[in-house]
C-alpha positions, 0 to 999 in steps of 0.5 A, a space after each residue: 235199134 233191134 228188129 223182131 221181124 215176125 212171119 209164119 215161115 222163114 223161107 215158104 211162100 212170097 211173104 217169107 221171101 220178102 221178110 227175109 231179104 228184108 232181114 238181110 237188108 236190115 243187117 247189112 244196112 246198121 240195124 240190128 234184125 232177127 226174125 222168129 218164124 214158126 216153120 224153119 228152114 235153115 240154120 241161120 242165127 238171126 233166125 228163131 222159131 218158137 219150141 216144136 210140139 204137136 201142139 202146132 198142127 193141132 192148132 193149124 188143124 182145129 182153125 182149119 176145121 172151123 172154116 171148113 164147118 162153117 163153109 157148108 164143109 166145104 173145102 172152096 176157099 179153105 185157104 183164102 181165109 183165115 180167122 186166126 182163133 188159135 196160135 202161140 203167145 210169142 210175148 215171153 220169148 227173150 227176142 220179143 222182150 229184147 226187141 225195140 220194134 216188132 215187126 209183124 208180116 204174113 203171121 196166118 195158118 195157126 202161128 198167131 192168134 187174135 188173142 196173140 196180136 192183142 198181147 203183142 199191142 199191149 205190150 207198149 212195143 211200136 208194131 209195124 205191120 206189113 200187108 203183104 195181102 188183104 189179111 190185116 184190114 179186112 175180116 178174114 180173107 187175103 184178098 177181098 175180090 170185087 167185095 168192099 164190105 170191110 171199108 165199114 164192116 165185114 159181115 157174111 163172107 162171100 168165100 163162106 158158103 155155110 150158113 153157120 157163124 158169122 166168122 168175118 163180122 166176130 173176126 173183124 170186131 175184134 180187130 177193130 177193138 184190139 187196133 183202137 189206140 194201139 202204137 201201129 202202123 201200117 205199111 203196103 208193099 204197093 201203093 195199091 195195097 195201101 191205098 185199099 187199106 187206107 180205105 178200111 174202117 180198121 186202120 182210121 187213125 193209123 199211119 198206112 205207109 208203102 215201101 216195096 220189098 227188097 232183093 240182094 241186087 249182087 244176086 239177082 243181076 245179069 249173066 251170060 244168058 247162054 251159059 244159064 241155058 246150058 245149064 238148065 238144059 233149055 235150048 239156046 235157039 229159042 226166045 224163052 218165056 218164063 212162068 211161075 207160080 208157087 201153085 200154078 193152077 192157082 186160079 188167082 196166077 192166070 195161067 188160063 190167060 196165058 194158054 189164050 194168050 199163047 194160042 193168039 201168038 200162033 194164030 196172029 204172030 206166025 213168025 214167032 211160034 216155031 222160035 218160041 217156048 215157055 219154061 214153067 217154073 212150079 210144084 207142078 208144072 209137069 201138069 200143064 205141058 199139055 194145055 200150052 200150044 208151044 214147047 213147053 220146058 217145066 223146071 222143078 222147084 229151085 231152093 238156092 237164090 243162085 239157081 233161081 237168079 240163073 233161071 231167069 237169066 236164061 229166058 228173054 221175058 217173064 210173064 205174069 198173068 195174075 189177076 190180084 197181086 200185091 208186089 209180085 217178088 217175081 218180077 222184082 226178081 226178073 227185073 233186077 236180072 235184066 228180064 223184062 216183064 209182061 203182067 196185066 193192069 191189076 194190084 201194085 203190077 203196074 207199079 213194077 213195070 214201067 209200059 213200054 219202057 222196062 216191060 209191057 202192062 196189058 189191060 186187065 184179063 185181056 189175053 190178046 193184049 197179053 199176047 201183043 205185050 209178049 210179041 213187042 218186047 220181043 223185038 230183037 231191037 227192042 228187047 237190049 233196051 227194055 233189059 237195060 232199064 229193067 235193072 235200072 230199074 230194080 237197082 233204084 227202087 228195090 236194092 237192099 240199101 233203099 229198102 232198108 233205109 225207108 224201113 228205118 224212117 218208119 221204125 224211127 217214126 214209130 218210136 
């Protein structure tokens, strides 16, 4: 069986991450996989991207500029949408036309257009789509907030404030009319994406299936905590939280949230704030030292898997604030490193983490919940039992060889 995985980036962002462990999972698991991306990072042979030209930005740009023209020029919300009016005909390349399954994940940001997925529908090839956000079953926005509007019909989005085209009703009718009798299928990474999906009229009469994301479980796995502290010179006589984020401020990560949560540790938990600090991870973590109550340690952006799988193991607790995700890579990477895991009763994070066994799930925006979950898993006759069914955890659910064995049932399916 061969593969075309197909994404934007190969390497940028949780959705290239999460399809390109998923290439390596195929390949070291009998299937033959490529992937065709349109920004390269490496020099990979299973991986292509489509010829370089001008052209690219330019296509990038125009789409851009008409959300910004129809949003009352401005630039909230530029990038919560998409309407994918310009892209590349991938079609004719040998890797589509050699492929016996494509399979489509985060494909936004000027790669594919509407007309580009039509032709890919129409090509008679089994598509299998990967919703790592909101994107496929809604109008034009990667997550929908409080708004149900794309269960019948998305009409006048909320996150456009102009007053020009009505962007998400052209977009979603066309979606509606290309997905009509199509050979596709539908997969969440978290039984919460699907279960939404399942919820839209786009996706009645298709497969919406879910199966997590993959990690190299020989990667991501334990070491000596204090060697990685060395190393990435943080300090060996502390609990070390850790935060990430690909941009911290990111209203949608809750940094907010872990500031509050932070500040009830030093007035309610006063034996723990002289022991504890927070190493931010983050294009600008340098940026928020001054806002958390606690030594603040940020670390630069980390490339190699390696490097990263050392990060975590330095610290005692990954925490994740965020206020809408689908199946954070983050704490699928913690856990497989034995790093228990904090996150809020929100998206497919409760899932992940199992309460009070392998981590702790506060209530939804609840920062001193957030901060009890910080201070029980910190428990020193706790926290060894908590690691240990982490990466259990992790090991049963996410390993390369379940990921790619369910991904093969839904190909075969497909087919």
């Amino acid at each position: 069986m061969r593969v075309l995985i197909v994404n934007t980036a190969e390497r940028t962002g949780g959705a290239a991450i999460a399809a390109n462990r998923l290439l390596h999972a195929l390949n070291h698991n009998g299937v033959e996989a490529r992937m065709l991306v349109r920004d390269r990072k490496t020099d990979a042979p299973e991986v292509v991207n489509i010829p370089q030209s001008w052209l690219l930005k330019a296509k990038f740009l125009w789409e851009r500029g008409v959300i910004w023209l129809n949003n009352g020029l401005s630039k909230q919300n530029l990038f919560q949408v998409d309407i994918a009016n310009a892209g590349t005909d991938i079609t004719r390349l040998p890797e589509f036309q050699q492929a016996d399954v494509i399979h489509l994940h985060w494909v936004n940001q000027g790669f594919l257009s509407l007309k580009n997925l039509e032709r890919i529908l129409a090509s008679g090839k089994p598509v299998v789509v990967t919703m790592h956000d909101q994107w496929y079953f809604t109008g034009i926005c990667h997550y929908s907030g409080g708004c149900d509007k794309y269960q019948s019909q998305c009409e006048k989005c909320p996150m456009l404030k102009g007053p020009g085209l009505d962007l998400a009703r052209r977009v979603f009718d066309c979606k509606l009319v290309m997905y009509k009798d199509s050979n596709l299928t539908f997969v969440g990474c978290s039984r919460w994406i699907a279960d939404l999906a399942r919820k839209s009229s786009l996706t009645q009469g298709h497969a919406v299936l879910n199966t997590p994301n993959a990690i190299d479980t020989s990667v991501f796995a334990p070491m000596d905590k204090q060697e990685a502290r060395r190393h990435h010179q943080l300090p060996t006589d502390k609990k070390l939280l850790l935060f990430g984020a690909q941009r911290i401020t990111d209203e949608r990560k809750g940094f907010c949230y872990l500031v509050e949560a932070c500040e009830h540790i030093s007035m309610h938990h006063p034996t723990l704030p002289g022991k504890l600090g927070v190493v931010v991870l983050g294009g600008d973590a340098e940026s928020v030292k001054e806002a958390l109550p606690l030594p603040v340690y940020p670390v630069n952006y980390l490339s190699s898997e390696a490097e990263i799988a050392e990060l975590y193991n330095a610290v005692d607790l990954f925490v994740t604030p965020s206020l809408q995700d689908n199946l954070p890579n983050t704490i699928v990477e913690a856990m497989a490193c034995g790093v228990p895991c904090v996150g809020f009763n929100v998206g497919g994070i409760p899932e992940m983490i199992s309460h009070k066994q392998d981590g702790y799930v506060a209530d939804y925006c609840d920062s001193l919940d957030f901060a009890q979950g910080i201070s029980w898993c910190l428990n020193d006759e706790r926290l060894p039992a908590l690691s240990a069914a982490a990466r259990a955890s992790a090991l049963a659910t996410y390993s390369e060889t379940a990921v790619a064995h369910r991904h093969q049932a839904i190909y075969q399916a497909a087919l």
